[in-house]
Each structure stands twice: as structure tokens, then as C-alpha cells.
N, C-alpha and C positions, 0 to 999 in steps of 0.2 A: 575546915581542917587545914593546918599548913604545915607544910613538911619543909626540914632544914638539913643539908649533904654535909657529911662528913669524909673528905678523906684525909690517906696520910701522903708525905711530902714524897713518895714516888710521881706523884701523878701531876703531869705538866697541866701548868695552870694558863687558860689564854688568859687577855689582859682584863685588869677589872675582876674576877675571881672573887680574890683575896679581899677584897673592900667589901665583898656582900654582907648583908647583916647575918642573911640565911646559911651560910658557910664555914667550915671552920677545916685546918687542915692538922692533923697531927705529927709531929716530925721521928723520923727513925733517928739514929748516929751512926757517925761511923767514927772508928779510931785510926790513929795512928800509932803504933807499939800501945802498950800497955796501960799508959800515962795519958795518954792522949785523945780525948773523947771532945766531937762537935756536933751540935746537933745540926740536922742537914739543912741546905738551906738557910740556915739562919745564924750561925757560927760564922761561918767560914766564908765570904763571896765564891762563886764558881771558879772565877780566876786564879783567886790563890789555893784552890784545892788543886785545879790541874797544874798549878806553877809547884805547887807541893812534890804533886802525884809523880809529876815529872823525872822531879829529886831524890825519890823515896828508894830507901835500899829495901825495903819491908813490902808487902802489899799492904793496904787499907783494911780494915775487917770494919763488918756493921753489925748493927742488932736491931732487930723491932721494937716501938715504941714499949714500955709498959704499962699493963691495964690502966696503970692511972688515970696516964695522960689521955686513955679515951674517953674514960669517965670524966676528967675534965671537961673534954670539948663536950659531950653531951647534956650539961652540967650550964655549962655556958651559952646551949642552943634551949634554956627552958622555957623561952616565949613561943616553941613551935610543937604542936602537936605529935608529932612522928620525925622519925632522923633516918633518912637514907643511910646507910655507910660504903663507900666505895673502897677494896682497898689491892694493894699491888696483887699479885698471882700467889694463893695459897704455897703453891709448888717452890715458890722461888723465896718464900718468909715465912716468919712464923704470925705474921703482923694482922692476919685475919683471926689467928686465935687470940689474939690481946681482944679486938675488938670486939669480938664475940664475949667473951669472960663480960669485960667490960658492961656489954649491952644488958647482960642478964641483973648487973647490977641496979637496973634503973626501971621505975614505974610506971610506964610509958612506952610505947611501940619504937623500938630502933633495931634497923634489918639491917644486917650485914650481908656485902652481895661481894663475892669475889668475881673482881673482873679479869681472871686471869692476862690480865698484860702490867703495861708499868707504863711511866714517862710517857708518850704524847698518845696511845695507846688508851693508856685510863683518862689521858685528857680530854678526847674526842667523847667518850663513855659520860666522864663527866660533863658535859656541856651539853649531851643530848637530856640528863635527869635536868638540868638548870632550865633549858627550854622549855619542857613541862611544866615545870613550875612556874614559872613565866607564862604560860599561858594557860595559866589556872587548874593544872588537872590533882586531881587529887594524887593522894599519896598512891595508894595500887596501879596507878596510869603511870605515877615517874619514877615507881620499881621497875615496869611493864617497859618502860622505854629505854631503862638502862639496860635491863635484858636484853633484850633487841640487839643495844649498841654492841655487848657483850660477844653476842652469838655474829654480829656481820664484824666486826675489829679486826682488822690486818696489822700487821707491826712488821717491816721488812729493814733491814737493817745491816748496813757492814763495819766490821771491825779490822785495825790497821793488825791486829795481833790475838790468835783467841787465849793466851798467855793471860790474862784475867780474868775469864772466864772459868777457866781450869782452875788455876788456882782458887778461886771462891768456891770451887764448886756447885758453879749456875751455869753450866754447860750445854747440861741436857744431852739430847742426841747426840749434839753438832762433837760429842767424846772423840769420834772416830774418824774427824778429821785433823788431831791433833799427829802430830809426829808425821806430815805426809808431807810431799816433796817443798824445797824453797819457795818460797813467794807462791804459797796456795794462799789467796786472797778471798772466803767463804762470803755470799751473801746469808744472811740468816734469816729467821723469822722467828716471831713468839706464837706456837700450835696449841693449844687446848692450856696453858699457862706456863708453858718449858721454851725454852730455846733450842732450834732443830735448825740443819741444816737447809738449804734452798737449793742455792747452786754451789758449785766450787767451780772457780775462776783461777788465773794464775796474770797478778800484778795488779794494779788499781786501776787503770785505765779499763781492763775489763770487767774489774766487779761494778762500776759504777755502767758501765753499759748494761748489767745484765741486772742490774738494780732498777733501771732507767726499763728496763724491756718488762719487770714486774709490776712498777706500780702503772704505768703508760697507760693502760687501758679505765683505768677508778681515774687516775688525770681528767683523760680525754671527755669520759663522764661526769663531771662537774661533782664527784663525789668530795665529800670533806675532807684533807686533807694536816696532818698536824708533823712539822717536823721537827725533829730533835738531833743534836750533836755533841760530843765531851771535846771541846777544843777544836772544834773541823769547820767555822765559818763557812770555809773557802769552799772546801768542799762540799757543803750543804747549798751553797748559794749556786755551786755548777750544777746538782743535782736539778733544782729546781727548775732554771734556764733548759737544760736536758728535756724535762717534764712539759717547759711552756705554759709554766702556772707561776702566780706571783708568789713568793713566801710571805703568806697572808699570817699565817700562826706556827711559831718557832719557839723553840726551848734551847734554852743551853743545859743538858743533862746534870742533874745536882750530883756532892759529891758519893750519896751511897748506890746509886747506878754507874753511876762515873767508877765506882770502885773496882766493879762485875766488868764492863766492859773497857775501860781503861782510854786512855788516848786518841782522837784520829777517829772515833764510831761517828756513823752519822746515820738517818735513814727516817723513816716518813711511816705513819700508820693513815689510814682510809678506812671510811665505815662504808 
């Protein structure tokens, strides 16, 4: 039997991914005003969404893929017996009920598994179902694995502004750190599929210490590491040096999470 993964383009991909036969990714959009619809990913470079973002007197809005296009991609995997689906946090899309509809359409086994997180989060998730496969386990072994990856996923993460967060409405918890004193600079994290506070910090110099002090011990562990940023290089790369680990696997945040958290985010998930 051989199983083939589906996900959608929230989930950071390491390199080589995309070239698998066994793989296929679905893409969300996001707009800008009314007019203005790109599919993520593959429309628009990163670069010019946050050269956009930057400009934009609007916020961005997105939407989940439509059944179709999952039924596409499953459609397109029919030399494989069973289809993994991996897809962003229920909580934060509506992009696992596409894929669910979807799945029902088709005569053939395809599980949909919400991995409650997003971006390097579901990429870590996804890489441990690829290694399975990779070494031959059947389809119940590289559900079984991505559960796993599921239930151990850390996503810890800072934002320059939670001013997009609010406004989309993917806030979560972290609501009631909004309107609190200047330069409260919050670390965050993704808990059970939501975005909740961690710590609250005041200026960057500190949230990046106290971001450094959360993930420092899964570092020092030699545990997996995946990092992601919307426009923050620099800062992502001082993180790292912080950390004392090389940025082995790095995302630059596409533009419908880029949308949620806006500018300047950067931060690192560990299994």
C-alpha cells in the first residue's frame, strides 16, 4: 500500500517538498480590497506581499481553499493508495472543512488530520508523516506519526504589533493583551490550535530574551527545530545565534499568515 500527503500552503515546506511525486499542496488566497484576489504562495513572491503589506491602507483578508481544489489534488495523487491530509488549525480556518467535504467525495481512503498549528509548526508535522513514508511504514504508522508530531508541536513566536491579529480576528487568548501599556512587546504561542499568550515583555530586546529562554532547553536538546519570519531576517538570524543552533530550516511566512500576523513576526516551533 502507499500513501501520498496533502497539505495546504499554510505549512512551511523544508527543501525538496514540493518536487515529491507523493505530495501535493493546496493553496488558500488572500485579497487585497475587493478586487483583488492571489493565490498564496504562488501569485505573489513573499517580498512583494510584505512590500505591499507594508503600503496597504486596508488589511489583507484570506479564505480557504475550495472543495475543489482538494479534490483536485487528490485526484492528482491517484497512483497512491491512501492520502494523508494535513491541514492549518481547524480553529484558525475553515480549510479542514474543505478538505473534509472534499475527502468524502473520493473512493478511496483520505484522512484529514488537523494539526492545529500553521507555518513551520505544520512543517515540522509534516516531515515527520514524509519520514515514515520514507521508510516504508504503512499508511496507520504515518497517521500514527503525525499524531505524535501533532500532540509534541511547540510554535512560540513574536510579533512587532498584535494590530493583525485583532483585526483578523486570530487572536485568541492573546485579546487581553491588546490596549495595555506602550511597547508591551507579547511572546506568543499556538496551544491546542489558538494563539495565547506566553509571556508579556516590554521592547524587543526583551521579548527576544524571553523567547531565547523558551525555546533554549528543545535547542540544547538537539530537538527539531523549524523557523519562520514575515520580513524579520535579521531578527530571525539573532534568534538563532541566541539559541547556538544553525538555521538549518527557515520559512519566510507566505502572504495569508503574513496577513494574521503582519510585519517584523518571527519565531521557531520544536517537536
Amino acid at each position: 500500500m502507499t500513501t501520498a500527503v496533502v497539505t495546504d500552503s499554510t505549512t512551511s515546506l523544508a527543501p525538496g517538498v514540493l518536487e515529491r511525486p507523493d505530495f501535493r499542496m493546496v493553496p488558500l488566497t488572500f485579497h487585497f480590497g475587493p478586487d483583488e484576489s492571489y493565490t498564496d504562495k504562488v501569485d505573489m513572491s513573499n517580498k512583494e506581499f510584505y512590500d505591499r503589506l507594508r503600503d496597504a491602507e486596508d488589511f489583507p483578508t484570506t479564505a480557504q481553499p475550495p472543495v475543489g481544489a482538494f479534490l483536485e489534488a487528490y485526484e492528482a495523487l491517484a497512483a497512491y493508495d491512501d492520502i494523508l491530509v494535513l491541514t492549518l488549525s481547524s480553529k484558525l480556518s475553515g480549510t479542514y472543512d474543505s478538505a473534509s467535504q472534499a475527502a468524502e467525495m473520493v473512493d478511496r481512503r483520505v484522512e484529514v488530520l488537523d494539526t492545529r498549528s500553521a507555518e513551520m509548526g505544520s512543517g515540522l508535522i509534516l516531515l515527520e508523516a514524509l519520514r515514515r513514508i520514507d521508510e516504508g511504514g504503512e499508511f496507520a504508522e504515518v497517521r500514527r506519526a503525525a499524531e505524535a508530531a501533532v500532540a509534541r508541536c511547540n510554535v512560540l513566536f513574536a510579533v512587532g504589533t498584535l494590530e493583525y491579529l485583532a483585526k483578523s480576528g486570530r487572536i485568541g487568548r492573546a485579546q487581553r493583551l491588546l490596549g495595555t501599556a506602550l511597547d508591551v512587546r507579547p511572546v506568543l504561542k499556538v496551544a491546542d490550535g489558538e494563539v495565547v499568550p506566553l509571556k508579556r515583555t516590554r521592547g524587543r530586546r526583551r521579548q527576544l530574551a524571553a523567547l531565547v529562554e523558551e525555546v533554549k532547553p528543545a535547542a540544547e536538546a538537539g530537538r527539531p527545530l523549524f523557523f519562520g519570519h514575515s520580513a524579520a531576517p535579521e531578527l530571525l538570524s539573532e534568534l538563532a545565534e541566541r539559541l547556538g543552533v544553525e538555521e538549518k530550516l527557515v520559512a519566510e511566512i507566505g502572504g495569508v499568515v503574513g496577513s494574521h500576523v503582519g510585519l517584523g513576526a518571527y519565531g521557531v516551533a520544536h517537536l
